[in-house]
C-alpha positions as CSV (number, residue, x, y, z in Angstrom):
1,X,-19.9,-15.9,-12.8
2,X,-21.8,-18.5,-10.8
3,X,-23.6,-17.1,-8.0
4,X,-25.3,-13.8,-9.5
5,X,-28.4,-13.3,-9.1
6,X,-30.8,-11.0,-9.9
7,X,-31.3,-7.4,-8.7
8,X,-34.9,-7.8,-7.6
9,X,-36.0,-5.5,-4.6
10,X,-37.6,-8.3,-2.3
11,X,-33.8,-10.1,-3.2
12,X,-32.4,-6.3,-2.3
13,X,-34.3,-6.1,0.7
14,X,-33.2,-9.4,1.8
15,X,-29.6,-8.5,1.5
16,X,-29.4,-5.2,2.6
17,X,-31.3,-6.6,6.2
18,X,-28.7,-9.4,6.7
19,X,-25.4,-6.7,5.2
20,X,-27.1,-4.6,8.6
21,X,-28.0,-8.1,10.9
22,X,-24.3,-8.3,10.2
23,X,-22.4,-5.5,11.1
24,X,-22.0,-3.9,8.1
25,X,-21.9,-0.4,8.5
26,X,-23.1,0.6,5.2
27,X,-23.8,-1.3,1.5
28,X,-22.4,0.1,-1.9
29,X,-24.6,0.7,-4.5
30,X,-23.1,0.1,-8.3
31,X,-23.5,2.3,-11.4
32,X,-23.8,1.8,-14.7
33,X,-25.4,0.8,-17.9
34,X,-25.6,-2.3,-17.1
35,X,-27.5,-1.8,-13.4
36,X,-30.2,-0.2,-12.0
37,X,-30.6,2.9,-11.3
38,X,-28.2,3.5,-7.8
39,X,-29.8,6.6,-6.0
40,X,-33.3,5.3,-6.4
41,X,-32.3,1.9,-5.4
42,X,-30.6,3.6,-2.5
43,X,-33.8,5.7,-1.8
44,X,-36.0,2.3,-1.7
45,X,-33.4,0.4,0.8
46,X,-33.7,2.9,3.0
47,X,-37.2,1.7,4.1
48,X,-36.5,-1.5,4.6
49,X,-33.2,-0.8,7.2
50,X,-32.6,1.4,10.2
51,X,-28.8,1.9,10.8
52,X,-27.3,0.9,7.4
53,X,-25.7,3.3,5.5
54,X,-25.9,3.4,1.5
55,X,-22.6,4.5,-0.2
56,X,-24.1,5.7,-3.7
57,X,-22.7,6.7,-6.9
58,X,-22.3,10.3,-7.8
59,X,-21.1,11.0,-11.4
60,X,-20.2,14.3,-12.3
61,X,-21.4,15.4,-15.7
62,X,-24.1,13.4,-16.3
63,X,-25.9,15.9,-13.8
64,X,-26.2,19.8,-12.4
65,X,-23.9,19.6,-9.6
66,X,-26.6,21.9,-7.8
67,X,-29.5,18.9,-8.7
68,X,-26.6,16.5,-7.0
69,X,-26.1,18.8,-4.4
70,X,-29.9,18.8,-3.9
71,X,-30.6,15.4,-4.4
72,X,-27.6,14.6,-1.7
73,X,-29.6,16.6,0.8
74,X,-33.0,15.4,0.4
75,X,-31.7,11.7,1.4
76,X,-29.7,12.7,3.6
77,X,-32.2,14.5,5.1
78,X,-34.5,11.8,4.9
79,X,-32.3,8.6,5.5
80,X,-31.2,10.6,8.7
81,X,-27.8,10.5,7.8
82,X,-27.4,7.3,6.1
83,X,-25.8,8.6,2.9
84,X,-21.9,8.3,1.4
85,X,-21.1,9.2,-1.7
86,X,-18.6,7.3,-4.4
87,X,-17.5,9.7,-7.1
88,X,-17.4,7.8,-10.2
89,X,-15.9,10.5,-12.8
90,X,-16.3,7.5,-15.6
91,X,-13.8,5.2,-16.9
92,X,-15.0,3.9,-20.3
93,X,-15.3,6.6,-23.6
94,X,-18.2,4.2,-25.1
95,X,-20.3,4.0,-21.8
96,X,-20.0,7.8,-21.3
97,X,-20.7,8.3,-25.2
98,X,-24.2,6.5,-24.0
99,X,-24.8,9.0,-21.5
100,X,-24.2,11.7,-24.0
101,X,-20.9,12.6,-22.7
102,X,-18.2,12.8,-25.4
103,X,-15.3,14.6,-22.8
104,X,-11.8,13.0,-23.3
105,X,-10.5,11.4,-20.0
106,X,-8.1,14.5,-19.0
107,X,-11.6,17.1,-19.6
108,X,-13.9,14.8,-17.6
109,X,-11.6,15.0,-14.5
110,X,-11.2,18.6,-14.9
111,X,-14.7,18.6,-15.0
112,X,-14.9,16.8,-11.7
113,X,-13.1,19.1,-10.1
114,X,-15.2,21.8,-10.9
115,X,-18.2,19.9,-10.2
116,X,-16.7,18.5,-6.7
117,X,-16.0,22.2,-6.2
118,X,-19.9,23.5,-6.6
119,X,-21.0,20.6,-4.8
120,X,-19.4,21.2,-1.9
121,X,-19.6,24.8,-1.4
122,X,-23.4,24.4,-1.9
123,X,-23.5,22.1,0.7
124,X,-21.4,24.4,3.0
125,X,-21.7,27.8,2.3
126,X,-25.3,30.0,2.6
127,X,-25.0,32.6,0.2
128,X,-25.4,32.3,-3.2
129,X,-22.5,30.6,-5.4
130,X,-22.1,32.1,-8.6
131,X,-18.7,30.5,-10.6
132,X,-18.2,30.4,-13.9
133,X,-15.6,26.5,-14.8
134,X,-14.3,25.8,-18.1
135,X,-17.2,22.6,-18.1
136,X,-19.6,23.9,-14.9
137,X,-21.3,27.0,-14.4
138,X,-23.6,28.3,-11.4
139,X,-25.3,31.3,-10.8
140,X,-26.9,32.5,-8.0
141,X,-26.8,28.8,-6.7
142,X,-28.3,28.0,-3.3
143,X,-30.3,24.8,-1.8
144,X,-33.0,24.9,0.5
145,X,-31.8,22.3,3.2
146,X,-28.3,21.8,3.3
147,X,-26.9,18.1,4.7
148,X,-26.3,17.5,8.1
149,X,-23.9,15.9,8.0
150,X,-22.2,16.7,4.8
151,X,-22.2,13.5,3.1
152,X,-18.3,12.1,2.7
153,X,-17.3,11.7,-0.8
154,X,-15.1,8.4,-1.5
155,X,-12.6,9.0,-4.7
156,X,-10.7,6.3,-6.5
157,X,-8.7,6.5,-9.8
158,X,-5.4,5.4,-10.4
159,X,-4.3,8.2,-13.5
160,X,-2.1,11.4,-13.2
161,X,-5.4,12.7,-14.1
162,X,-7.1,11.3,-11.3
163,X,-4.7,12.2,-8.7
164,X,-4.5,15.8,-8.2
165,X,-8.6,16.0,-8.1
166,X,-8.5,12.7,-5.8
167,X,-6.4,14.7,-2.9
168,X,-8.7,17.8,-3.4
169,X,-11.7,16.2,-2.4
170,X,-11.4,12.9,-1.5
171,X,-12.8,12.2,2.4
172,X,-11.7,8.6,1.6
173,X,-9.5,7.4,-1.2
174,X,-10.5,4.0,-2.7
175,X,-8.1,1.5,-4.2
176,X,-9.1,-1.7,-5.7
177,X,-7.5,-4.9,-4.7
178,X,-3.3,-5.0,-5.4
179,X,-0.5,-6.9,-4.1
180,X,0.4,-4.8,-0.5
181,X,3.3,-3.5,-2.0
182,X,1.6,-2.1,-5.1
183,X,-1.2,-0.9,-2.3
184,X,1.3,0.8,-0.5
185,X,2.6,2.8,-3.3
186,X,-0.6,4.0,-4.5
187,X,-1.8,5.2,-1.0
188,X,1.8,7.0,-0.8
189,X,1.3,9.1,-3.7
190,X,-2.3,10.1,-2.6
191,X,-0.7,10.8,0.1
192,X,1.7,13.9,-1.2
193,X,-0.4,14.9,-3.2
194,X,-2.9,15.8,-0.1
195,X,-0.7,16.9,2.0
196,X,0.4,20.3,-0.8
197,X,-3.1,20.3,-0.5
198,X,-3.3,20.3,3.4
199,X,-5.2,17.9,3.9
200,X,-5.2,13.8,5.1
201,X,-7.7,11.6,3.4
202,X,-8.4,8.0,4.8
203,X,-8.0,5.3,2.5
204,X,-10.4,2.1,1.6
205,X,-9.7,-1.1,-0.6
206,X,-12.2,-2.7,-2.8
207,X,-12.0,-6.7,-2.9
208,X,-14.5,-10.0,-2.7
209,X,-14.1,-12.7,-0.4
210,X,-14.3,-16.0,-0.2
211,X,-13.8,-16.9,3.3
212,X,-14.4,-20.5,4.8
213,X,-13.2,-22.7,8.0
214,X,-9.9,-24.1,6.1
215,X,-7.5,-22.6,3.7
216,X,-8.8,-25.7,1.1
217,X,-12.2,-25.0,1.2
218,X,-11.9,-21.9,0.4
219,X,-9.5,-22.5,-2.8
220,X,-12.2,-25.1,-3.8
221,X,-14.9,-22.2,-3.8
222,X,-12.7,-20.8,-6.1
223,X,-12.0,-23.4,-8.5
224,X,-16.1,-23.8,-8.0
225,X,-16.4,-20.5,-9.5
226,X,-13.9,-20.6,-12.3
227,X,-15.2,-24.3,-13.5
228,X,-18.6,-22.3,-13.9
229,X,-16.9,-19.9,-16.6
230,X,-17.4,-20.4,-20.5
231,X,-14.0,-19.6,-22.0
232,X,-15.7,-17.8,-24.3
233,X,-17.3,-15.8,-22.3
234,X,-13.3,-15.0,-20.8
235,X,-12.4,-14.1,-24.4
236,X,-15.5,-11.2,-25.1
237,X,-15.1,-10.2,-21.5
238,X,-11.4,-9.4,-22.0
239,X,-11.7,-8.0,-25.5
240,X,-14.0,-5.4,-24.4
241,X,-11.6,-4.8,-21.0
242,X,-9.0,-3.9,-23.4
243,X,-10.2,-1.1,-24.8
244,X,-10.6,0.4,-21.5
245,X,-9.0,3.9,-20.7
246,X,-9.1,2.9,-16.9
247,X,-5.2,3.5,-15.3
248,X,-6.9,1.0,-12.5
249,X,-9.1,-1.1,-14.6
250,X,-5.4,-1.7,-17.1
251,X,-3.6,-2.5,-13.2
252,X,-6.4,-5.2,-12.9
253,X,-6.0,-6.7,-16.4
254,X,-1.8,-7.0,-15.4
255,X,-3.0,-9.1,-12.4
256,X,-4.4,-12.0,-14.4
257,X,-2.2,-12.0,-18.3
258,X,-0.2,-14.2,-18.9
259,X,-0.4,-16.0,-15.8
260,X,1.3,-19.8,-16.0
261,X,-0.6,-22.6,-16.5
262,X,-3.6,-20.9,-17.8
263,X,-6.5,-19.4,-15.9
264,X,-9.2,-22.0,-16.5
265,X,-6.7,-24.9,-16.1
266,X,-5.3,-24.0,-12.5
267,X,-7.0,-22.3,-9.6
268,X,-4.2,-21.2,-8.2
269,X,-2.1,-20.2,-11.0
270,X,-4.4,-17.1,-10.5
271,X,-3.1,-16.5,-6.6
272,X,-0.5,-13.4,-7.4
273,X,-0.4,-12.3,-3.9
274,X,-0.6,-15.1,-0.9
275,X,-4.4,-15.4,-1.1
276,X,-5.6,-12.7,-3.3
277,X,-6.8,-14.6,-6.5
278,X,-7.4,-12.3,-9.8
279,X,-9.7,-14.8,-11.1
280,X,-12.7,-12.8,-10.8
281,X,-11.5,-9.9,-13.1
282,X,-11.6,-13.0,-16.1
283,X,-14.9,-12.3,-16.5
284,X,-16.0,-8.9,-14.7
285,X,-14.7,-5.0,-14.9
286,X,-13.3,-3.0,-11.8
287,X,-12.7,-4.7,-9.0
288,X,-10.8,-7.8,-10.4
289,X,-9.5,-9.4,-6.9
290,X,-10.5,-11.7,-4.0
291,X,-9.6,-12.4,-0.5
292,X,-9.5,-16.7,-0.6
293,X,-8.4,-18.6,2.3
294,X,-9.5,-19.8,6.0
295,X,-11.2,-17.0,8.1
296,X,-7.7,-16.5,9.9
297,X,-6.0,-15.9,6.7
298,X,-8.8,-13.7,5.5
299,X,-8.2,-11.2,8.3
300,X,-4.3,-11.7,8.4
301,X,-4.3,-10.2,4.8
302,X,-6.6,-7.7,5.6
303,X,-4.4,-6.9,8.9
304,X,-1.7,-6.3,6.1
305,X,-3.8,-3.9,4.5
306,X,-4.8,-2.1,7.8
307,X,-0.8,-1.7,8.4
308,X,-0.7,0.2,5.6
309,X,-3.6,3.3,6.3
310,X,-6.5,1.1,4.9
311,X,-9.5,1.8,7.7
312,X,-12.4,1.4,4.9
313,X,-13.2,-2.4,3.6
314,X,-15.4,-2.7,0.7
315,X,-16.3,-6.2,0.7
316,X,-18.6,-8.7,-1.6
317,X,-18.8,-12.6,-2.8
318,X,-20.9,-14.7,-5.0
319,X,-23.2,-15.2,-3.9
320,X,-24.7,-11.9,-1.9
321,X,-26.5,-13.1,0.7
322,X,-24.7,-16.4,1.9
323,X,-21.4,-14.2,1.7
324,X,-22.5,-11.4,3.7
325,X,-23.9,-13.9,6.4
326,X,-20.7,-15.6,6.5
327,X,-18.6,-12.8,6.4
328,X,-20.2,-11.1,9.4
329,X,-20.5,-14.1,11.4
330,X,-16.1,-15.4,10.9
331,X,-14.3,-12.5,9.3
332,X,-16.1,-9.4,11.7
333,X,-15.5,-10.8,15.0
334,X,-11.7,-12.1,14.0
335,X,-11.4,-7.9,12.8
336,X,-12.5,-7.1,16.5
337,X,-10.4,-9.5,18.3
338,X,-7.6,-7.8,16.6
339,X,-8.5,-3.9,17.6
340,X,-9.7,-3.1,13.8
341,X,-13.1,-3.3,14.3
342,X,-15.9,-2.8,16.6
343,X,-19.6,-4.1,16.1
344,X,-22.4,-2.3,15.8
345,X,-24.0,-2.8,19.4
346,X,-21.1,-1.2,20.5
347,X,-22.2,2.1,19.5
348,X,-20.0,3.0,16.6
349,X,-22.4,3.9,14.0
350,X,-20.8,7.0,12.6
351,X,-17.6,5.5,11.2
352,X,-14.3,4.0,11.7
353,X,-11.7,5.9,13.8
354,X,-8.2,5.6,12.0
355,X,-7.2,2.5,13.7
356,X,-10.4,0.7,13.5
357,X,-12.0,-0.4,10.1
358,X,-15.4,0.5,8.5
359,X,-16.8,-2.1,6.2
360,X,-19.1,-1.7,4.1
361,X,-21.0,-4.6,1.6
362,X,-21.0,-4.1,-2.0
363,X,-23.7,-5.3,-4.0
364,X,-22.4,-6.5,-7.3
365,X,-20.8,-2.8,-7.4
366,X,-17.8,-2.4,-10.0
């Protein structure tokens, strides 16, 4: 899509300074085969920021939870607290094949699970963890330095399988980018299924932005972007989507089918929600949806959201840097002047309250 640039770490640098000059609390790091490598990325922005948090990809299975465990502590440790964790339990058979992980999708999240489970207790608990999983084993388990604090873990996944292991350990629940009543319905379910578990998870939704002074500007960013995409390109980018076991990533793909008109011929034949355009997941995984409309109508939809439980924005645009800017400087201050969020001067490093929303900045993540 027009607007990506490359991952460089001067072009990292830049971006992560002006996600922080902005207000962002914290920037999310993406994962993959087809990125860098997110914990060492995270471990070189650290350097070149003070406050801002990095919100990096944990994947159980690729890795000893007790190396996680460990390698969560040592930046935590040394960012001084500046580390969140996304569990990314994996999506896509072929990409995990890559890694060397053959699991069906129901065995992966049971591996989670277990993996979440060792994880946690090593971060908690002094003496040594010995337990014995169907896919994870420990014994005599123990780490040095333990985190202070205990990094959060943010959980999204839209399967039966996902579920259950979601309200077990999730701190946050993620969603990407739906209609508010499919929003809604999603956070409703997390939100029996926590409470059998006794416990209250917040919620975050994962969307871009394209946010300018008028309602028509902003639809001609759009139409910008989608003029810039070889139909071709749409056609090998949604062939490979549809071999996706992804509950969320198949939700997506039901935003943007069969839409009238055709989605290089008309903008907004792509709007399914009133501004929240699917044209981005034509030619990109995950998260599929975008906020476009005047500032006002940015943070009205995101008010929507907030009515609902959602106190966790994950935002991004095309490109980085301009977005980010722009985004702090309209859409920020129009959160605050509404009660739902408070800037960074103010003191409130540490994370949103449940009637104020934490934003992070997501850098090209899925």
């Amino acid at each position: 899509m027009v607007g990506d640039r490359a991952g460089t770490l001067p072009y990292l640098r830049q971006l992560a300074q002006a996600a922080e000059y902005s207000g962002f609390e914290s920037m999310l790091i993406p994962t993959g085969l087809w990125c860098e490598d997110a914990w060492v990325t995270a471990a070189l922005l650290t350097e070149a920021t003070e406050r801002l948090k990095f919100l990096v990809a944990l994947r159980p299975g690729l890795m000893s939870p007790t190396l996680a465990a460990q390698m969560a502590s040592t930046l935590q440790w040394q960012s001084q607290g500046r580390l969140l964790l996304n569990v990314v339990t994996g999506g896509e058979a072929h990409e995990q094949a890559a890694y060397g992980d053959d699991l069906d999708k129901a065995a992966r999240y049971a591996r989670c699970d277990e993996f979440l489970e060792i994880v946690s207790r090593l971060w908690r608990e002094h003496e040594p963890l010995t337990l014995a999983g169907e896919h994870q084993h420990v014994t005599g388990a123990s780490l040095q330095r333990r985190p202070d604090p205990v990094p959060p873990l943010y959980f999204g996944g839209s399967s039966a399988e996902a579920g259950p292991v979601a309200a077990r350990h999730a701190d946050v629940y993620l969603t990407w980018g739906e209609p508010v009543p499919a929003v809604a319905e999603k956070l409703q379910w997390i939100r029996g299924l926590a409470r059998r578990q006794g416990r209250t998870p917040e919620f975050g939704i994962r969307l871009h932005v394209i946010s300018r002074d008028t309602s028509e500007e902003a639809w001609a960013e759009a139409e910008r972007l989608l003029r810039g995409i070889d139909p071709a390109e749409v056609e090998r980018v949604q062939q490979n989507l549809a071999r996706s076991q992804s509950e969320g990533q198949r939700r997506m793909n039901e935003l943007h089918t069969g839409r009238a008109g055709g989605p290089l011929d008309d903008v907004r034949s792509l709007e399914v929600a009133p501004n929240l355009w699917a044209g981005v997941g034509l030619v990109r995984g995950g998260a599929g949806t975008a906020l476009v409309g005047s500032h006002d109508e940015v943070v009205d939809r995101i008010a929507e959201y907030a009515d609902l439980g959602i106190t966790h924005l994950i935002l991004s645009g095309y490109p980085h840097l301009e977005e980010s800017l722009r985004v702090g400087e309209e859409v920020l201050p129009r959160l605050g002047e509404r009660g739902l969020w408070d800037a960074p001067d103010s003191g409130r490093y540490a994370g949103a309250s449940q009637d104020e929303i934490s934003v992070p900045f997501a850098v090209g993540a899925r």
